[in-house]
N, C-alpha and C positions, 0 to 999 in steps of 0.2 A: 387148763383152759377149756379143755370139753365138758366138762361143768356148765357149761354157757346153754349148751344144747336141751340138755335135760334138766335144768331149774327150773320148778316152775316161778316163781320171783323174776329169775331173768329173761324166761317167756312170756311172762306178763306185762313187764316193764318193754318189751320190743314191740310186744303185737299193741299198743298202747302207741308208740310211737309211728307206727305203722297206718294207725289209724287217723291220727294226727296231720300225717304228711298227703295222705292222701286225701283225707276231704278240705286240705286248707284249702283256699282261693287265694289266686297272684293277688299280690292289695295291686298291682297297676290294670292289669286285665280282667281282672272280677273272673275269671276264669280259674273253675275248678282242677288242682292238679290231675286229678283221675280222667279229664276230658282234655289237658292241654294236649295240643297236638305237635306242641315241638320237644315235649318227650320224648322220648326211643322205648325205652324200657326201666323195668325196675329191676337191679340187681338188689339180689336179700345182703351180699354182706363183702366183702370186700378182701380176696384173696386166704380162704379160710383153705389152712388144713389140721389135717388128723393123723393121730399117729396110734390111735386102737381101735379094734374090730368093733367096739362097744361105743368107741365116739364115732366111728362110721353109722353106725346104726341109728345111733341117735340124731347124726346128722342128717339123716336123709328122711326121719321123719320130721326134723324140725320142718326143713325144706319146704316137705308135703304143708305142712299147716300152716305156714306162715305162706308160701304161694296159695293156697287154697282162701286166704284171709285176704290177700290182695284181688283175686279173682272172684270176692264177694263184692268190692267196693268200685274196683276196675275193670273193666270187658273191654279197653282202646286199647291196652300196652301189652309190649311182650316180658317174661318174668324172665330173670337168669340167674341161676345159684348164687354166683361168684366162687368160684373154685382158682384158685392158685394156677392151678396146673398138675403134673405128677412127676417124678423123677423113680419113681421104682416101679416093676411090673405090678404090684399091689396098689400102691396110689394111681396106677393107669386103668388099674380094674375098677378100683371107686368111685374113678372122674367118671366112666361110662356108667355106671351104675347112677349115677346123681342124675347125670343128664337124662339118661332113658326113662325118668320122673316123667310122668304125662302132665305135672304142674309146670314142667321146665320147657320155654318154648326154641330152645338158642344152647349152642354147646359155647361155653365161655374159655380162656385160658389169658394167663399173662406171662409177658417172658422179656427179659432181661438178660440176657446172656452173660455182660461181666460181672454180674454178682454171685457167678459162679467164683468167680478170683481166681479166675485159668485161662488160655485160650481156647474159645470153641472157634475147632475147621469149618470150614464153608460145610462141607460133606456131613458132618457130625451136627450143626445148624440145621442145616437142611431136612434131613432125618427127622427131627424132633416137630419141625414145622407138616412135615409130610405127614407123620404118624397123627398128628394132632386131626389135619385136615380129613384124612381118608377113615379115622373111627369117628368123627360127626357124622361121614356121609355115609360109609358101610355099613356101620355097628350100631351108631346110634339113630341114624336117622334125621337129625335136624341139622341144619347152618351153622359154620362155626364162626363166630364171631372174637378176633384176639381185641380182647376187651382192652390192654394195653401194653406197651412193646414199646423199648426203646435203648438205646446209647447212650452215653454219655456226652454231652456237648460243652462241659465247663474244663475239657483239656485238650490236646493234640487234634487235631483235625485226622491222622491218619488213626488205623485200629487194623492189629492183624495183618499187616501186608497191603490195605486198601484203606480208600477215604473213608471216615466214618457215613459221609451220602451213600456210599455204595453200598453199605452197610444196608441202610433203612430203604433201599431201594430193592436190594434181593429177597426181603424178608416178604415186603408188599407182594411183590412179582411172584415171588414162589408161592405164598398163601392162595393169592386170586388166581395163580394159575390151577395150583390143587383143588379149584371150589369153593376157598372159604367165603362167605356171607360180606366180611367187613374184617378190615383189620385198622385198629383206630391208635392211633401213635400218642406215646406220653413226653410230654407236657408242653401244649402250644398255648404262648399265654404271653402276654406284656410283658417286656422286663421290669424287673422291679426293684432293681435299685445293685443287685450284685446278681454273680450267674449262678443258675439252681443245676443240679446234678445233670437232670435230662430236661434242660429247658429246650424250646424252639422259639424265638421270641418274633413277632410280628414285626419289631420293629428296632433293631439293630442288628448289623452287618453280620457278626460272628458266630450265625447260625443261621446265613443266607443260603448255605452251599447244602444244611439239611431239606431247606424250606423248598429250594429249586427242584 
């Protein structure tokens, strides 16, 4: 899969697409994407990792050029890798290393905890939330924004010893209190017809008590 990085075919085929998304216009507002204002940002890819020194490398100049491609067509948004996250001291050196991109304007991450398929302690949670927050602001320099974070809401109400709310409440609280930028919870959305792993739905009861 780090073949992706260094094709030129499937650099061509993105920055192609890239192009495409940015100068559409909404057909309801005639407003061009690169000017709408209820954007936030553009992330380049969506929870990418790597697992050799040589798709790191590659990766971080794809970054450069495909940020540097968006920052020819757009000057209103902020750009963000989209990185995964890291779980080894190696992947924690590469997350900062992506970030400290002067293309990159936002330290990104996403996190999931029971997909680890163990219990994470508050303490051991915590940690991971902390370290995240204080190499944005130390190391790296920019805002960290947890691009998305969440629990499971399609079973028990309780998790770990506590409500699955308490959950999504310490996460927020610990983030914002360490500095981070934003922390933006997955997946607030209609229900649609049956429950989705980490839904929060606007509008039925049995994901009132994450919503509260």
């Amino acid at each position: 899969f780090e073949d992706f990085y260094r094709d030129p075919r499937a650099r061509g085929f993105y920055r192609d697409h890239l192009v495409r998304v940015l100068t559409r216009k909404n057909h309801r507002t005639g407003v061009r994407y690169s000017d709408d204002p209820t954007i936030f940002s553009w992330e380049l890819m969506n929870e990418s990792v790597i697992r050799t020194a040589q798709g790191a490398a590659d990766r971080r100049a794809w970054v450069q050029e495909m940020a540097r491609l968006i920052r020819a067509y757009d000057r209103n948004h902020l750009i963000a890798a989209g990185l995964m996250g890291y779980e080894s001291l190696w992947e924690r050196a590469e997350w900062v290393a992506v970030h400290q991109l002067p293309e990159i304007d936002y330290c990104d991450s996403h996190l999931y905890p029971q997909l680890s398929g163990h219990r994470v302690p508050w303490p051991r949670l915590r940690d991971l939330l902390d370290d995240r927050a204080l190499l944005a602001r130390k190391v790296v320099g920019k805002p960290l924004v947890l691009g998305e974070f969440g629990f499971r809401t399609d079973g028990p109400r309780d998790l770990w010893g506590a409500s699955r709310a308490t959950w999504f409440g310490r996460v927020v609280d610990r983030l914002l209190g360490a500095g981070a930028g934003g922390v933006l919870v997955w997946i607030y959305e209609p229900y649609a017809g049956k429950p989705r792993d980490f839904g929060i739905y606007i509008d039925r009861e049995s994901t009132e008590d994450v919503r509260a």
